[in-house]
N, C-alpha and C positions, 0 to 999 in steps of 0.2 A: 502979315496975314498969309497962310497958305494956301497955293492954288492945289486942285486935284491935276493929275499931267498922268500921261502912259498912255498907252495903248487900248486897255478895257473896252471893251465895247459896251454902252451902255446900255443897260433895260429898256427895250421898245417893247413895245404893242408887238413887233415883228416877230423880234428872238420869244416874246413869252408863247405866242402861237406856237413856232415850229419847236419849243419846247415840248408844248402841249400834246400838239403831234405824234413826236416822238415817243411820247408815255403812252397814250393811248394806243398805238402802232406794236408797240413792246408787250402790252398787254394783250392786243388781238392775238398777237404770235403765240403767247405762252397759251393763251384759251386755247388755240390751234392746236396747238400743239399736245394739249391737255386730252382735248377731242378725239384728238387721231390713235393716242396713244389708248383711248380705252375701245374703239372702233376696232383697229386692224391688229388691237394684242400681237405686236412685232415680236415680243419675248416667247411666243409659243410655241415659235421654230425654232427655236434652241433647247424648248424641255421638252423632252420625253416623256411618256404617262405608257407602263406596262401593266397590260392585265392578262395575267395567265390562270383563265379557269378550265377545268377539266371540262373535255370534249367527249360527245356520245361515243364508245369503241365501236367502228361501222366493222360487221366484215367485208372482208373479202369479195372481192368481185365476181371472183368463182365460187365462190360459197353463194352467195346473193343469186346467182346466176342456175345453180343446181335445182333440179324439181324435187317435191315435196313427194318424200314415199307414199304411196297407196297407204292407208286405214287399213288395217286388220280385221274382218269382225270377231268380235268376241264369241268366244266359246261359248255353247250352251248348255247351260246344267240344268239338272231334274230338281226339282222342290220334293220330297219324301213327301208320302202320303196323296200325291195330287196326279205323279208323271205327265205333268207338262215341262216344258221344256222352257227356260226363259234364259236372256241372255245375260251373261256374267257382268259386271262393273268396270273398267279399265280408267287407269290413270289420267285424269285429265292432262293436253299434251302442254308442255315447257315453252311458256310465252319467249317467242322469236325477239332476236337481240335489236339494234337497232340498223332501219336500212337506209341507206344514200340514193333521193330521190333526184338530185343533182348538183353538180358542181360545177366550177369552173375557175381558172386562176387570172388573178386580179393585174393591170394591165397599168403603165404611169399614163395621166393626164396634167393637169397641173402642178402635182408634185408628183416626183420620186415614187413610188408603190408596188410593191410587192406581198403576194400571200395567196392562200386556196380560200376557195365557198364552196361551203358545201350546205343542200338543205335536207336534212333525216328526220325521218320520222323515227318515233318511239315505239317502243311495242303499246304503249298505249293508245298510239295514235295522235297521238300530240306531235306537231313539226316545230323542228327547230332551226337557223340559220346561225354559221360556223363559221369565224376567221379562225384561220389557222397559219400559222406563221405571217399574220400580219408585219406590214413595214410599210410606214407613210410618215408624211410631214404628222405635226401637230397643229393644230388651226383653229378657229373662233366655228361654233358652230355647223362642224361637222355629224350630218346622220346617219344613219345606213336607212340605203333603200331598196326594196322591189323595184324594179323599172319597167315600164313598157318599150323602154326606148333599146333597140339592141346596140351591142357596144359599135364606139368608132376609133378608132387608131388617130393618133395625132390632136392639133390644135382644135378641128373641129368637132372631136369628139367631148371637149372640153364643156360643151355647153347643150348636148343633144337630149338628157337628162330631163332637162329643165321646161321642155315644152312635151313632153310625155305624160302619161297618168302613171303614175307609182303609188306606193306602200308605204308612207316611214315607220319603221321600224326602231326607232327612235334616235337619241343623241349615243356617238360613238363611243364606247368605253375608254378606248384609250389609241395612242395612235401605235400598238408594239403589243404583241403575242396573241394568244388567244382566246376567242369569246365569243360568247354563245348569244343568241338572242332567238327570244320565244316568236314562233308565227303563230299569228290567233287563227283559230277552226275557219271562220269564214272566209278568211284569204283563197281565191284563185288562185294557184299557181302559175297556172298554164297562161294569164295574161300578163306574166312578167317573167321574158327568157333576160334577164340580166339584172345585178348587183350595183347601186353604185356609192359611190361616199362622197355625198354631194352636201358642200360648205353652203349651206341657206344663205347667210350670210353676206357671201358674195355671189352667189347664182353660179357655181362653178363646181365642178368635178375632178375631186384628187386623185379618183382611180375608181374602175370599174372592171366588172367578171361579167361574160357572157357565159351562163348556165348552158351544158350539156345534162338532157333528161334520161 
């Protein structure tokens, strides 16, 4: 008759617990893990997203800056048979190009950031807000905003944003070149002297422009 003999530790109550354990613990990890990875999207800082759309042509500062010639009156000419005198027709004048109500370049916070803002109006009067040579991280809900808040240099300027009243202007095209974003008619200007590209997300600011008007 043979006996069993070695070493084995046998099945207890003990080892199937800290079995147990162990699975479920393996499992919480990997949820964790699962979680995290669709939360703080780690792979966003390695891709790039470029959007290069054509920007209003602003002129010139001196150009912008120049006064508008005097009107001319128009000639007046005789109507045959009547000799009154009435005035002649003139060309209606060449809607003005597009002008730079203000700018300002974009400063790092949380991440790395470089680029101009500019806000122009159309000759129709329509405004629009302009990255132009943007450069930033890529990130999980990034928008651009109007701010109340004016800019701050450093760590504390990281989160100043966030207790301001602003604008969004919505989610950020991409985090590289250039892009245009519509400002609607009712926007105040003049209660937001600053830009900033603030991650909802995390309640945090990857870079920010204080506007000169």
């Amino acid at each position: 008759m043979s006996t069993q003999s070695g070493n084995a530790e046998p099945v207890t109550k003990k080892s199937r617990f800290r079995r147990r354990t162990w699975a479920i613990a393996a499992v919480v990890a990997a949820v964790g893990l699962v979680i995290g990875l669709v939360v703080f999207k780690p792979w966003l800082l390695f891709v790039d997203v470029r959007v290069d759309e054509q920007l209003p042509l602003v002129a010139s500062a001196s150009a912008q800056a120049q006064p508008t010639p005097p009107t001319q009156p128009a000639p007046l000419t005789s109507t045959p048979g009547t000799g009154e005198a009435t005035a002649g027709t003139t060309a209606a004048p060449t809607p003005a190009g597009p002008v730079q109500l203000a700018m300002g370049n974009l400063i790092s916070h949380e991440h790395a950031t470089t680029g101009t803002v500019r806000i122009i109006q159309q000759p129709d009067g329509s405004r629009v807000l302009t990255l132009e040579n943007l450069d930033t991280s890529n990130g999980p809900d990034v928008h651009v905003w109007l701010s109340a808040a004016h800019v701050v240099e450093g760590t504390t300027g990281w989160f100043t944003a966030g207790s301001a009243d602003y604008y969004d202007l919505g989610l950020i095209k991409g985090n590289q070149g250039n892009q245009v974003y519509p400002i609607p008619a009712e926007v105040d200007l003049s209660k937001y002297p600053a830009v900033d590209l603030w991650c909802v997300q995390f309640s945090v600011s990857f870079g920010a422009a204080e506007l000169v008007m």
